[in-house]
N, CA, C, O and CB atoms as a CASP TS submission, in Angstrom:
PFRMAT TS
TARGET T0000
AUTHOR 0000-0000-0000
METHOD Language model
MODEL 1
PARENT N/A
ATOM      1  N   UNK     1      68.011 108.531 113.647  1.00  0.00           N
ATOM      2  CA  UNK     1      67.568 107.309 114.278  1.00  0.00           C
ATOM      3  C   UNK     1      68.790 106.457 114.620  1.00  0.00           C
ATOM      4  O   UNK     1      69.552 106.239 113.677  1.00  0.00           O
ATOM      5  CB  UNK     1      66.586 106.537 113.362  1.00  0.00           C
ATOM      6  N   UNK     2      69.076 105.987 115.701  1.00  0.00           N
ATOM      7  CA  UNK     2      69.912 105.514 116.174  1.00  0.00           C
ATOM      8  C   UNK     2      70.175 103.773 115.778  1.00  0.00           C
ATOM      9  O   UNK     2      69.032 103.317 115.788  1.00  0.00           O
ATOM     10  CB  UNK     2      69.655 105.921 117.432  1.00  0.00           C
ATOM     11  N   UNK     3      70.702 103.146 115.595  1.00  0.00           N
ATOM     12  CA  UNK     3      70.897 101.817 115.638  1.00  0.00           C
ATOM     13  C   UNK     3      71.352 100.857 116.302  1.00  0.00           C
ATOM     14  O   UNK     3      72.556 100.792 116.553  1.00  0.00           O
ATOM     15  CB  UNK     3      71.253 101.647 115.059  1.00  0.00           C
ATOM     16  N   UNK     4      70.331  99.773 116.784  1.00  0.00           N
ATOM     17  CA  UNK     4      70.376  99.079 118.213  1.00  0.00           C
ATOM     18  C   UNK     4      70.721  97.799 117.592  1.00  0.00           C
ATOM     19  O   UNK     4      70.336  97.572 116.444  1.00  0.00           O
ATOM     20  CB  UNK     4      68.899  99.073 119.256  1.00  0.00           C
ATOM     21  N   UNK     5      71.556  96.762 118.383  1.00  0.00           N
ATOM     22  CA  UNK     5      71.859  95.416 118.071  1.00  0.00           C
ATOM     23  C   UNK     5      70.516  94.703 118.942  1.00  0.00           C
ATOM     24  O   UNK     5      70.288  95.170 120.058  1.00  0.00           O
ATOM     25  CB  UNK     5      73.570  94.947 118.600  1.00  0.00           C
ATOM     26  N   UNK     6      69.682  93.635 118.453  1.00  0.00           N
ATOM     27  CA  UNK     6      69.062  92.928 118.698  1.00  0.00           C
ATOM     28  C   UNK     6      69.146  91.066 118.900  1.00  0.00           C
ATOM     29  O   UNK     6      69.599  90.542 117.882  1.00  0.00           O
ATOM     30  CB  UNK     6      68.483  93.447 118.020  1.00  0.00           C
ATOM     31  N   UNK     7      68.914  90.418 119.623  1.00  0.00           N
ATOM     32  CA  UNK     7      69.027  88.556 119.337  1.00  0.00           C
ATOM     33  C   UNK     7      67.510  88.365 119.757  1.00  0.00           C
ATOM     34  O   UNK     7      66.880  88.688 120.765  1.00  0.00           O
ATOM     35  CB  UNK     7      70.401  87.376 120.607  1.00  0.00           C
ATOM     36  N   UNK     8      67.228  87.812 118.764  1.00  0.00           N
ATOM     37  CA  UNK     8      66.048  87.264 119.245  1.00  0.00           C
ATOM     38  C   UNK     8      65.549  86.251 119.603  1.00  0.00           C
ATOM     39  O   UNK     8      65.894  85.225 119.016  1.00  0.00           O
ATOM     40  CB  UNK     8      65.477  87.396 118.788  1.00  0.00           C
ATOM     41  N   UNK     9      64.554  86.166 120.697  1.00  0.00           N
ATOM     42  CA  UNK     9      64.392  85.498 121.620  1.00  0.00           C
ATOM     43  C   UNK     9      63.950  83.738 120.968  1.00  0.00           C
ATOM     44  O   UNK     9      64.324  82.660 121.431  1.00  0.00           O
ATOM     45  CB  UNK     9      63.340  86.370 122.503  1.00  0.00           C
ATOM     46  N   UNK    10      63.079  83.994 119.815  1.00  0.00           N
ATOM     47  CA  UNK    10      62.313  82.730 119.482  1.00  0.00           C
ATOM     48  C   UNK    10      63.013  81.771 118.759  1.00  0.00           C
ATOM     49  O   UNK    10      62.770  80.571 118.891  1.00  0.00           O
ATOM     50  CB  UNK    10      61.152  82.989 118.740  1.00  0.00           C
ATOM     51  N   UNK    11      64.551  82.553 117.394  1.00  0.00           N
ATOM     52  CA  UNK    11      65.418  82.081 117.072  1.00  0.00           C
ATOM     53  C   UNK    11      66.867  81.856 117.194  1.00  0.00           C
ATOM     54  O   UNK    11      67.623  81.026 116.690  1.00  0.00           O
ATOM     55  CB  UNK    11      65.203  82.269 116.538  1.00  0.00           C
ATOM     56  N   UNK    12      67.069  83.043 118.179  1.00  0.00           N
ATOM     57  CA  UNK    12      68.401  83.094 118.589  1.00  0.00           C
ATOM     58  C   UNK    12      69.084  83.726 117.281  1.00  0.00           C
ATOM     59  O   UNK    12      70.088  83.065 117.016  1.00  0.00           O
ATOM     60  CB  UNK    12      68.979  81.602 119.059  1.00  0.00           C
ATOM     61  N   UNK    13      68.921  84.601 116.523  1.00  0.00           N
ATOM     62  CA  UNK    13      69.304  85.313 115.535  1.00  0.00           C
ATOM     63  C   UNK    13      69.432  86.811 116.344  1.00  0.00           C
ATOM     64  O   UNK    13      68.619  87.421 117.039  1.00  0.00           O
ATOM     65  CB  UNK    13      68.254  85.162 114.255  1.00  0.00           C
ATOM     66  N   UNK    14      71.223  87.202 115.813  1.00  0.00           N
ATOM     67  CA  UNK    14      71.273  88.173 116.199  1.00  0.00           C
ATOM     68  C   UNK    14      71.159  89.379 114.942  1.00  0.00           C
ATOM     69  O   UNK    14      71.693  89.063 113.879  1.00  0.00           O
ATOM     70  CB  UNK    14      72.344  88.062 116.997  1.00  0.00           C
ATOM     71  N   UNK    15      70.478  90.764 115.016  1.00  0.00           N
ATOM     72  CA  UNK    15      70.705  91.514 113.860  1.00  0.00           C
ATOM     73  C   UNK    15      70.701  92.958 114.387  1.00  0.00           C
ATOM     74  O   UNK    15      70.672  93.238 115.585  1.00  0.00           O
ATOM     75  CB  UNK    15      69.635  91.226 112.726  1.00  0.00           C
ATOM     76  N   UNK    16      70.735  93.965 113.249  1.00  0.00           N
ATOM     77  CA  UNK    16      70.768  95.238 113.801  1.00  0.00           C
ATOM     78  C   UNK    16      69.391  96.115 113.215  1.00  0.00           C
ATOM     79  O   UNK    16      68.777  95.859 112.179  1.00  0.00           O
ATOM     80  CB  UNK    16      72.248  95.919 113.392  1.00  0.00           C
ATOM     81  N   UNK    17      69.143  97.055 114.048  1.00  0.00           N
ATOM     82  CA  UNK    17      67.864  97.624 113.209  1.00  0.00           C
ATOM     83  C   UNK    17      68.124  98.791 113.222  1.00  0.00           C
ATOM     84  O   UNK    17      69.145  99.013 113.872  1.00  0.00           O
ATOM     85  CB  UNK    17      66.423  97.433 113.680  1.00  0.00           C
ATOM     86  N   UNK    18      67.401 100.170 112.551  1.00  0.00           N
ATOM     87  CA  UNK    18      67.187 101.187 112.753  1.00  0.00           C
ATOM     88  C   UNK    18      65.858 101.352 113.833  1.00  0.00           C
ATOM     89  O   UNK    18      64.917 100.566 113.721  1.00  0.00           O
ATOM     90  CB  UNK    18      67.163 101.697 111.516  1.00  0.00           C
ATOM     91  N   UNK    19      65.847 102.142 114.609  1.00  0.00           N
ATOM     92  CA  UNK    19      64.531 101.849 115.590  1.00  0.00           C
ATOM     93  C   UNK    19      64.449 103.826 115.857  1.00  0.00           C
ATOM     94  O   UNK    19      65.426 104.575 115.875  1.00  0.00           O
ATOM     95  CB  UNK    19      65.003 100.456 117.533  1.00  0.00           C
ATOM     96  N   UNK    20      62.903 104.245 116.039  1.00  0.00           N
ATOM     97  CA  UNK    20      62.511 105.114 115.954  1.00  0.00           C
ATOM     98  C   UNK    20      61.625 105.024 117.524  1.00  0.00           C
ATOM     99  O   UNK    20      60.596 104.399 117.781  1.00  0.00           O
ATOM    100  CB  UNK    20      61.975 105.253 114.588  1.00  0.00           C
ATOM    101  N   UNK    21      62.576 106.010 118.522  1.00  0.00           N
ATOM    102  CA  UNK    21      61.120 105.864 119.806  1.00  0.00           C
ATOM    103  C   UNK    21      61.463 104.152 120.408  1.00  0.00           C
ATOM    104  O   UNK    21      62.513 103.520 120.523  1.00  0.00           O
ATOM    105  CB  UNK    21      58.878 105.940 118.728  1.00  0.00           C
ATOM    106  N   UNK    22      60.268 103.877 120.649  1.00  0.00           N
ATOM    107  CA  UNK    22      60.075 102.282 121.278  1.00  0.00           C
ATOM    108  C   UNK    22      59.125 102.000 120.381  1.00  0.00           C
ATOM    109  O   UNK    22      58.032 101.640 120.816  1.00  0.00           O
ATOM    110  CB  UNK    22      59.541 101.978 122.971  1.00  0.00           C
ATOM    111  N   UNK    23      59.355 102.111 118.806  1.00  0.00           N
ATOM    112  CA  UNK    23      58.919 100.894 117.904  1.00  0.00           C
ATOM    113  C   UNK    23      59.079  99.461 118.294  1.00  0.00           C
ATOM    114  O   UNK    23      60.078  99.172 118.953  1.00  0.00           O
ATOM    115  CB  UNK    23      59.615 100.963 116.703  1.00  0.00           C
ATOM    116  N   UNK    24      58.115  98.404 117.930  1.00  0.00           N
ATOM    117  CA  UNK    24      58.220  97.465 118.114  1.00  0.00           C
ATOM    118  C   UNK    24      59.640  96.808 116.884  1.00  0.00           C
ATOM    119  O   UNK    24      60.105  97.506 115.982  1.00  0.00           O
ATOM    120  CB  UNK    24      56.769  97.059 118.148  1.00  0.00           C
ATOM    121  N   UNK    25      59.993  95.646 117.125  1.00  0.00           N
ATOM    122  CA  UNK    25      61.313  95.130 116.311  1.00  0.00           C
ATOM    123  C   UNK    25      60.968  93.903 115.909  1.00  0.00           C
ATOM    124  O   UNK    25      60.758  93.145 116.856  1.00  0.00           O
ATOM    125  CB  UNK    25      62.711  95.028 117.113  1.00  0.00           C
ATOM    126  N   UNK    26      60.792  93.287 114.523  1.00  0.00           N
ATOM    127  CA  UNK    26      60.677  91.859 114.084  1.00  0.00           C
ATOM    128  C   UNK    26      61.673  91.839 113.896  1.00  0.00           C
ATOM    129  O   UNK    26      62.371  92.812 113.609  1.00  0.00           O
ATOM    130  CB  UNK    26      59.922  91.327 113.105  1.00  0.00           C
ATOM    131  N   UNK    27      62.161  90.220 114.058  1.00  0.00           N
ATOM    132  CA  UNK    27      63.439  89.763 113.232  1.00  0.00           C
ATOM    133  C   UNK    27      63.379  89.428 112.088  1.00  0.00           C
ATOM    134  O   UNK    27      62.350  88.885 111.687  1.00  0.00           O
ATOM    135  CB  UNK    27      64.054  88.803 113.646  1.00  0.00           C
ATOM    136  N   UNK    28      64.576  89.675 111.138  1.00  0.00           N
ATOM    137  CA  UNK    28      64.276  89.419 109.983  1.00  0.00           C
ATOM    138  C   UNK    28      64.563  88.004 109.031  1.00  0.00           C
ATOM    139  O   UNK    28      64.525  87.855 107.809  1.00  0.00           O
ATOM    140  CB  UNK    28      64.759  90.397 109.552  1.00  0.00           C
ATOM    141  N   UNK    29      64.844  87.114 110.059  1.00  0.00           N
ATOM    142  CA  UNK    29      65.104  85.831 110.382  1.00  0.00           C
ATOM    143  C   UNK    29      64.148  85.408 110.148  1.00  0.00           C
ATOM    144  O   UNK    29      63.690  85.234 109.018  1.00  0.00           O
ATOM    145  CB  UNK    29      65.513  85.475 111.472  1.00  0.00           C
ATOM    146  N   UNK    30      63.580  85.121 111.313  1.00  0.00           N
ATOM    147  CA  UNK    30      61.758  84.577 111.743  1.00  0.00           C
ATOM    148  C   UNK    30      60.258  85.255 111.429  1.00  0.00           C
ATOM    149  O   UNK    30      59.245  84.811 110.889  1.00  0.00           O
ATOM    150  CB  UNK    30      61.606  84.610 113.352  1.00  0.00           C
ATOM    151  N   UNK    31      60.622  86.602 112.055  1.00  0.00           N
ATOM    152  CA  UNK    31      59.522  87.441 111.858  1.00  0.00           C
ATOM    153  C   UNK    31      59.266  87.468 113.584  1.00  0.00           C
ATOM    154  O   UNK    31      58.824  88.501 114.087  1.00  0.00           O
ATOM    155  CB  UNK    31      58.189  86.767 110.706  1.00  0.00           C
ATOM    156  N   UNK    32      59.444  86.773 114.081  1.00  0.00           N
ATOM    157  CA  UNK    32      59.436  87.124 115.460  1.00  0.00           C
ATOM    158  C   UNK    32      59.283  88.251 116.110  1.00  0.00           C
ATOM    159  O   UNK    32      60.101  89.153 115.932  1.00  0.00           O
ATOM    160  CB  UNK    32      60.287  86.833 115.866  1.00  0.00           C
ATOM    161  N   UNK    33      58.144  88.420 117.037  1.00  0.00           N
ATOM    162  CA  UNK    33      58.424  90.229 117.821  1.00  0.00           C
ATOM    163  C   UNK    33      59.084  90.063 119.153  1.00  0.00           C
ATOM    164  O   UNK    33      59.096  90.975 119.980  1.00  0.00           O
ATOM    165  CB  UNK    33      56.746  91.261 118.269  1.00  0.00           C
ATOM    166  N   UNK    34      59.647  88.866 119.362  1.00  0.00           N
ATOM    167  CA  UNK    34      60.003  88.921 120.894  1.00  0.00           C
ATOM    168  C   UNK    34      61.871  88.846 120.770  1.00  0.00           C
ATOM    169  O   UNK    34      62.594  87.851 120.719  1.00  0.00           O
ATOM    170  CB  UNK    34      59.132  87.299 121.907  1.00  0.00           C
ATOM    171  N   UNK    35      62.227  90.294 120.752  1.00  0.00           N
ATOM    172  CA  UNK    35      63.490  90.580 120.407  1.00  0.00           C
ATOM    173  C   UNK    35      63.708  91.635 121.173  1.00  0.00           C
ATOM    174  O   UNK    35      63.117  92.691 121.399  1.00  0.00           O
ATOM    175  CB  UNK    35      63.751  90.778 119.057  1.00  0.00           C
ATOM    176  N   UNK    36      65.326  90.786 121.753  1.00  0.00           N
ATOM    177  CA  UNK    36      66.101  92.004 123.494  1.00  0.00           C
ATOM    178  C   UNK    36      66.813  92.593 122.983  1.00  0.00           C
ATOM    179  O   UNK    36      67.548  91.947 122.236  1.00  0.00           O
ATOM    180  CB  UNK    36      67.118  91.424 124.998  1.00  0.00           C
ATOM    181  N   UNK    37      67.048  94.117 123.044  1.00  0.00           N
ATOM    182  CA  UNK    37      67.891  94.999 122.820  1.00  0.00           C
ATOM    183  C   UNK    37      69.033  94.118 123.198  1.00  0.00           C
ATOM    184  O   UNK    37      68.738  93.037 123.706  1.00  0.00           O
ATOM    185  CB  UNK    37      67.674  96.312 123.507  1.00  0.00           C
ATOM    186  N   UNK    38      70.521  94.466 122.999  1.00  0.00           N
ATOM    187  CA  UNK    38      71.857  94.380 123.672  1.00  0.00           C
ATOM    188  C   UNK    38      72.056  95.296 123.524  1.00  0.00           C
ATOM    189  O   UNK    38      71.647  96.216 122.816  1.00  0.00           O
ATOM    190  CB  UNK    38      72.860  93.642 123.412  1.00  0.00           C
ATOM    191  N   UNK    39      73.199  95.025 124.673  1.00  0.00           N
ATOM    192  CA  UNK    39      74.229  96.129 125.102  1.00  0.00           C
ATOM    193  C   UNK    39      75.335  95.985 124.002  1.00  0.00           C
ATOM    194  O   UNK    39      76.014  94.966 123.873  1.00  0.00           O
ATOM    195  CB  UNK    39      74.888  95.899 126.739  1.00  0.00           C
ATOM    196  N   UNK    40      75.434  96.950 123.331  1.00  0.00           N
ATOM    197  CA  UNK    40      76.834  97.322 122.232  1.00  0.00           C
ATOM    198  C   UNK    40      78.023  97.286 122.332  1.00  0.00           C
ATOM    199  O   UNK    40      78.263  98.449 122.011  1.00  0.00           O
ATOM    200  CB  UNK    40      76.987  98.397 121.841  1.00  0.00           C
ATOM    201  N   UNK    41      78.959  96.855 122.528  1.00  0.00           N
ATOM    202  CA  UNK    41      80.276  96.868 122.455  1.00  0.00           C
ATOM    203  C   UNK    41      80.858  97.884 122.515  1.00  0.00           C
ATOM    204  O   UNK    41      81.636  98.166 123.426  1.00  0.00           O
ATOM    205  CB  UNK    41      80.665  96.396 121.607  1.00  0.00           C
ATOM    206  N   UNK    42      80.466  98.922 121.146  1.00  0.00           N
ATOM    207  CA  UNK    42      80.828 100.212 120.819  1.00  0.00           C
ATOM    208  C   UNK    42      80.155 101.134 122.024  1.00  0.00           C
ATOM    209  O   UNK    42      80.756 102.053 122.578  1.00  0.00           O
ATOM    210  CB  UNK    42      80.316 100.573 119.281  1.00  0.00           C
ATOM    211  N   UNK    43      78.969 100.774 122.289  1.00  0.00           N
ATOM    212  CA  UNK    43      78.622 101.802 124.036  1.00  0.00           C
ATOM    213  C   UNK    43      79.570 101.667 125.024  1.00  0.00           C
ATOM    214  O   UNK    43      80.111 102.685 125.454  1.00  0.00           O
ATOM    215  CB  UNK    43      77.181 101.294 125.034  1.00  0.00           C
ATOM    216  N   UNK    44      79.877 100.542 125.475  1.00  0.00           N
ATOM    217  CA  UNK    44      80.751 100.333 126.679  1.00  0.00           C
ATOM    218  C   UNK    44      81.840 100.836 126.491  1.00  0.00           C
ATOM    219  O   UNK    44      82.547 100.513 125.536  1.00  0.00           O
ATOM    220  CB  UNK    44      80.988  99.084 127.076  1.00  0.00           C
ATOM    221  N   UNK    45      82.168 101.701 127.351  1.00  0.00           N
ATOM    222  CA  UNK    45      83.953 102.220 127.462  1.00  0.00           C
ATOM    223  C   UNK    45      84.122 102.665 129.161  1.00  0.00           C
ATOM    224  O   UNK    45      83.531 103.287 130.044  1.00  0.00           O
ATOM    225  CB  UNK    45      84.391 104.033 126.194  1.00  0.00           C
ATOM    226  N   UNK    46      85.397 101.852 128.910  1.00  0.00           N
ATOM    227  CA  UNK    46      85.530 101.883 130.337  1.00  0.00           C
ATOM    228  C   UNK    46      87.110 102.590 130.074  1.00  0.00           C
ATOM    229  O   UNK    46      87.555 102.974 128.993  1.00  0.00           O
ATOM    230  CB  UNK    46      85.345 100.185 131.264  1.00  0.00           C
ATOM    231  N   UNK    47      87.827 102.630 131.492  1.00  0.00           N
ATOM    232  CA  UNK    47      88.853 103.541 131.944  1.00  0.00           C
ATOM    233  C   UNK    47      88.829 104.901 132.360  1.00  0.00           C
ATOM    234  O   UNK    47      89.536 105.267 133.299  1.00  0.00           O
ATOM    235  CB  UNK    47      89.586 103.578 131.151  1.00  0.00           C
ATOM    236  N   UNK    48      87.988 105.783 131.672  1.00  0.00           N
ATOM    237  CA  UNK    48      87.698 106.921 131.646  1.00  0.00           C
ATOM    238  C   UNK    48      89.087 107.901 131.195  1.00  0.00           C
ATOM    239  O   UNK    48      89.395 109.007 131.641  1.00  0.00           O
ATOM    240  CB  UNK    48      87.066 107.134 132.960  1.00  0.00           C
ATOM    241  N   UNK    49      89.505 107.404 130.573  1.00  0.00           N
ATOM    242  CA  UNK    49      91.352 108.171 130.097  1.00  0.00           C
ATOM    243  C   UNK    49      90.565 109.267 128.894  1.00  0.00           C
ATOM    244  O   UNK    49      89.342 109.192 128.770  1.00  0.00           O
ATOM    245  CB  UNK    49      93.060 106.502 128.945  1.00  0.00           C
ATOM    246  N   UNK    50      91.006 109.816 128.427  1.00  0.00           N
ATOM    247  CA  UNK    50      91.106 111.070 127.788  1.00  0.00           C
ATOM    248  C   UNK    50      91.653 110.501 126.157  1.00  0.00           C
ATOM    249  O   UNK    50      91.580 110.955 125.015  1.00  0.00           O
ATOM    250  CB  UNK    50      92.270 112.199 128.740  1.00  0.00           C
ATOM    251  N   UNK    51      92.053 109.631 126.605  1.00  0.00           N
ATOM    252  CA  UNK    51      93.139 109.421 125.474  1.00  0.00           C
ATOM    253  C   UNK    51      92.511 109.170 123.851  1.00  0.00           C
ATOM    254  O   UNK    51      91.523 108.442 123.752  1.00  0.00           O
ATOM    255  CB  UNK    51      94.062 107.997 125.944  1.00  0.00           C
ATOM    256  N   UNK    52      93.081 109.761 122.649  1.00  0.00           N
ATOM    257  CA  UNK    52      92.412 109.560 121.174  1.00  0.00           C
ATOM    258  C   UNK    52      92.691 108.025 121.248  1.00  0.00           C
ATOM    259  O   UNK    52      93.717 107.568 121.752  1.00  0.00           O
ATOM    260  CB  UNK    52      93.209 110.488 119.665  1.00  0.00           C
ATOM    261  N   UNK    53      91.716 107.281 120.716  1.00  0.00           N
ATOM    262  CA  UNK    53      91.931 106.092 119.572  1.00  0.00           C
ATOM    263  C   UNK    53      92.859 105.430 118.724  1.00  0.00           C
ATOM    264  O   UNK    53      93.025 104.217 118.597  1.00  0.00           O
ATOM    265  CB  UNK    53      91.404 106.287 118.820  1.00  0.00           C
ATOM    266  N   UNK    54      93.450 106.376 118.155  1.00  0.00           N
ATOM    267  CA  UNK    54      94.302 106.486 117.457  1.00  0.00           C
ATOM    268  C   UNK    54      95.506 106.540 117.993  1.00  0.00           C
ATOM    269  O   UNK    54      95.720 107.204 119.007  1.00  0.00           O
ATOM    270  CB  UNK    54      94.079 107.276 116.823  1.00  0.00           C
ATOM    271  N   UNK    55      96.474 105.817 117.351  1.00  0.00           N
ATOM    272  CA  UNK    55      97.985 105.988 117.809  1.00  0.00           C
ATOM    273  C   UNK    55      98.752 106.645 116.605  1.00  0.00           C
ATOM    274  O   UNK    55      98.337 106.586 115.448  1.00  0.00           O
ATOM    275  CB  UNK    55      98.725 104.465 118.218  1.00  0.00           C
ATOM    276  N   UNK    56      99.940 107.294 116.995  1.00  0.00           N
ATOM    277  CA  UNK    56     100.885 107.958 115.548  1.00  0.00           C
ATOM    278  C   UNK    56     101.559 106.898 115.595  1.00  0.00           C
ATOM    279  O   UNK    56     101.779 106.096 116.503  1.00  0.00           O
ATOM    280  CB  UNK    56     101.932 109.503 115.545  1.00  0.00           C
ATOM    281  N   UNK    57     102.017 106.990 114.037  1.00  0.00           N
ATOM    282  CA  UNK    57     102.810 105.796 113.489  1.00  0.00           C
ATOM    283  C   UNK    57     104.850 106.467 113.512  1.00  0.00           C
ATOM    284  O   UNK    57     105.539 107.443 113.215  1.00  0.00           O
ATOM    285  CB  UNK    57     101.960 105.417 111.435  1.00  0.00           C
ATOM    286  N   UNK    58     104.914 105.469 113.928  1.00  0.00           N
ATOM    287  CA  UNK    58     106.479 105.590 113.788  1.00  0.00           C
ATOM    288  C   UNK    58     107.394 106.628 112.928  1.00  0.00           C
ATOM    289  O   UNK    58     108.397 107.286 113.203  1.00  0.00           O
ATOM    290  CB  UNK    58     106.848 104.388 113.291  1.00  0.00           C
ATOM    291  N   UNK    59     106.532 106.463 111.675  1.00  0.00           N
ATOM    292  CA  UNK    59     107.210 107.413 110.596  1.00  0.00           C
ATOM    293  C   UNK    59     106.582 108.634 110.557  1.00  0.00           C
ATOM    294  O   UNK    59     106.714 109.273 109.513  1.00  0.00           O
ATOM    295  CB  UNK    59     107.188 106.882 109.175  1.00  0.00           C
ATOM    296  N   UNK    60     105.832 109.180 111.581  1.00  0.00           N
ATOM    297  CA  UNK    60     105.597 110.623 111.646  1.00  0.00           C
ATOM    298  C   UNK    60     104.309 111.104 111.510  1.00  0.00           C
ATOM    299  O   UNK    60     103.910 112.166 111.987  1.00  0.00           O
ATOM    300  CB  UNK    60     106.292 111.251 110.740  1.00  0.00           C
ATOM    301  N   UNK    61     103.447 110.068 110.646  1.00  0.00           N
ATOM    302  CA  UNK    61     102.240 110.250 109.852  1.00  0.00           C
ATOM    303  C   UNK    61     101.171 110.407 110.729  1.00  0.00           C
ATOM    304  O   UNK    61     100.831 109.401 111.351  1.00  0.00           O
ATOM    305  CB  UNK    61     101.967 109.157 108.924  1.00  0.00           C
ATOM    306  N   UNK    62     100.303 111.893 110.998  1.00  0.00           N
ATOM    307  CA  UNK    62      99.474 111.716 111.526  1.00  0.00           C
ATOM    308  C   UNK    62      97.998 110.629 110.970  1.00  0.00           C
ATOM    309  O   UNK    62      98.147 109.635 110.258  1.00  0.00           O
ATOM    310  CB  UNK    62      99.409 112.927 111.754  1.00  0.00           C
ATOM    311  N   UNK    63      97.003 110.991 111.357  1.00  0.00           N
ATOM    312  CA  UNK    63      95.425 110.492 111.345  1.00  0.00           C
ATOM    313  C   UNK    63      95.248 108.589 110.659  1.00  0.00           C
ATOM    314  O   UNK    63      96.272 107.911 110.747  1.00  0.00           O
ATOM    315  CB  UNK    63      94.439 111.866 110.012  1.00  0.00           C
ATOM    316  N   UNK    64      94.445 108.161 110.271  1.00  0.00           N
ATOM    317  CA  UNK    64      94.166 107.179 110.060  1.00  0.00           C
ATOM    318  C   UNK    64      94.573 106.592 108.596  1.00  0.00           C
ATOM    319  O   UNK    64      95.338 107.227 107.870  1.00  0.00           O
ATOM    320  CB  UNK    64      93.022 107.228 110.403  1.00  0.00           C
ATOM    321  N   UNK    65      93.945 105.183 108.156  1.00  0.00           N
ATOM    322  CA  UNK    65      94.146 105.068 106.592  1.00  0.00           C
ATOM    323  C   UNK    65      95.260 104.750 105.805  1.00  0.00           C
ATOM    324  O   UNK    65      96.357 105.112 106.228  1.00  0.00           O
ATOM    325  CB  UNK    65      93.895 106.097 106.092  1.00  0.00           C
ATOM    326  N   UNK    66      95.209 104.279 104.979  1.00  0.00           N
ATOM    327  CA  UNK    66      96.534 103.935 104.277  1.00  0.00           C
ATOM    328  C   UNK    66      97.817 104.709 104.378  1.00  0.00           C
ATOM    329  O   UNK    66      98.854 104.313 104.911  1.00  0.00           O
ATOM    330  CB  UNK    66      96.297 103.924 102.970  1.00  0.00           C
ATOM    331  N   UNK    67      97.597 105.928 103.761  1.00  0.00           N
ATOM    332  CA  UNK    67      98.411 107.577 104.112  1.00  0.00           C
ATOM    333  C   UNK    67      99.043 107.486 105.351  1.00  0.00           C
ATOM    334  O   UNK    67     100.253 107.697 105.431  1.00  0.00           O
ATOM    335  CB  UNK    67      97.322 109.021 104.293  1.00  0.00           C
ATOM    336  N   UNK    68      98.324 107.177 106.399  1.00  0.00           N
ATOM    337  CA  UNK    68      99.087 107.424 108.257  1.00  0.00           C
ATOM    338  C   UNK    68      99.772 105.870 108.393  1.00  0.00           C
ATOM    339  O   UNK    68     100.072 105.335 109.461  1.00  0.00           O
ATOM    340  CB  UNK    68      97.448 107.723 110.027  1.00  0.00           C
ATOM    341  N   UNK    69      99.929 105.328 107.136  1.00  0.00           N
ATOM    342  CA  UNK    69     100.987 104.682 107.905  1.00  0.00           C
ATOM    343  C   UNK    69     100.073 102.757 108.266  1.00  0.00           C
ATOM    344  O   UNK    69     100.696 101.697 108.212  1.00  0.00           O
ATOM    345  CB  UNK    69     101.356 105.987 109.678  1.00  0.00           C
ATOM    346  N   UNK    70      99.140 102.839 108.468  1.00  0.00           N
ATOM    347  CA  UNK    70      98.423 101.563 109.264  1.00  0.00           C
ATOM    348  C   UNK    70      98.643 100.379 108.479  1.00  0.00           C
ATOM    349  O   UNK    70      98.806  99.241 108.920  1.00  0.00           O
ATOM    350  CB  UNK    70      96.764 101.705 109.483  1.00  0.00           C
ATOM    351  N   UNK    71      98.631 100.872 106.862  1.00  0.00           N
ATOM    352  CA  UNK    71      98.163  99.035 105.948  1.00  0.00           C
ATOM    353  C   UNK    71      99.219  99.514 105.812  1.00  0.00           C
ATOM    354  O   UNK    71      99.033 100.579 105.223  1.00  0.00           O
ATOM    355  CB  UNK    71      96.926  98.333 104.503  1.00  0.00           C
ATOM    356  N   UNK    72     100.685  99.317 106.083  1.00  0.00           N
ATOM    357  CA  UNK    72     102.280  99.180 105.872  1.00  0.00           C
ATOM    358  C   UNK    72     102.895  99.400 104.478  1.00  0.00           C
ATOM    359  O   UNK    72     103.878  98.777 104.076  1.00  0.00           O
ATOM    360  CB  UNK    72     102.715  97.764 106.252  1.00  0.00           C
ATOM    361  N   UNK    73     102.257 100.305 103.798  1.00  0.00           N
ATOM    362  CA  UNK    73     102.608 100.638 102.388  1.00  0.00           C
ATOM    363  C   UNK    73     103.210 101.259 102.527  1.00  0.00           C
ATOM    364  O   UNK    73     104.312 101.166 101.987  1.00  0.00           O
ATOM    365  CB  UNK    73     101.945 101.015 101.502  1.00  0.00           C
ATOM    366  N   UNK    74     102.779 102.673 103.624  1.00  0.00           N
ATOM    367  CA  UNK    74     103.491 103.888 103.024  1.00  0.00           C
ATOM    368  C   UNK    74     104.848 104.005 104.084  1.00  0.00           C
ATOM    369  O   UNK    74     105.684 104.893 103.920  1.00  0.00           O
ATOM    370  CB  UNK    74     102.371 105.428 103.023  1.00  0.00           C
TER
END
């Protein structure tokens, strides 16, 4: 089941749900059923580049996490 960001309409509370199909969505704010999907942040990608996420760190270290280098310990 996928997870959709919601604001709803009656309180202006934004939240996230698990949603199954086109279940209906209360907020868990109000109780409200009159709540608009949004558009995700994490959906939108633009450029269309190829390119990983991820950058290598200076000192050689591949992948993510403390270990590769990111929180400046290692």
């Amino acid at each position: 089941m996928p997870i959709y960001e919601y604001a709803c309409m009656s309180c202006e509370s934004h939240f996230e749900e698990l949603v199954r199909g086109d279940a209906t969505v209360s907020c868990p704010e109000c109780g409200g059923s009159n709540a608009r999907k949004q558009l995700s942040t994490f959906a939108v990608h633009g450029g269309g580049t190829a390119e990983p996420s991820f950058r290598p760190t200076p000192h050689g270290g591949g992948g993510g996490g403390c270990c590769g280098g990111s929180c400046g310990s290692c």
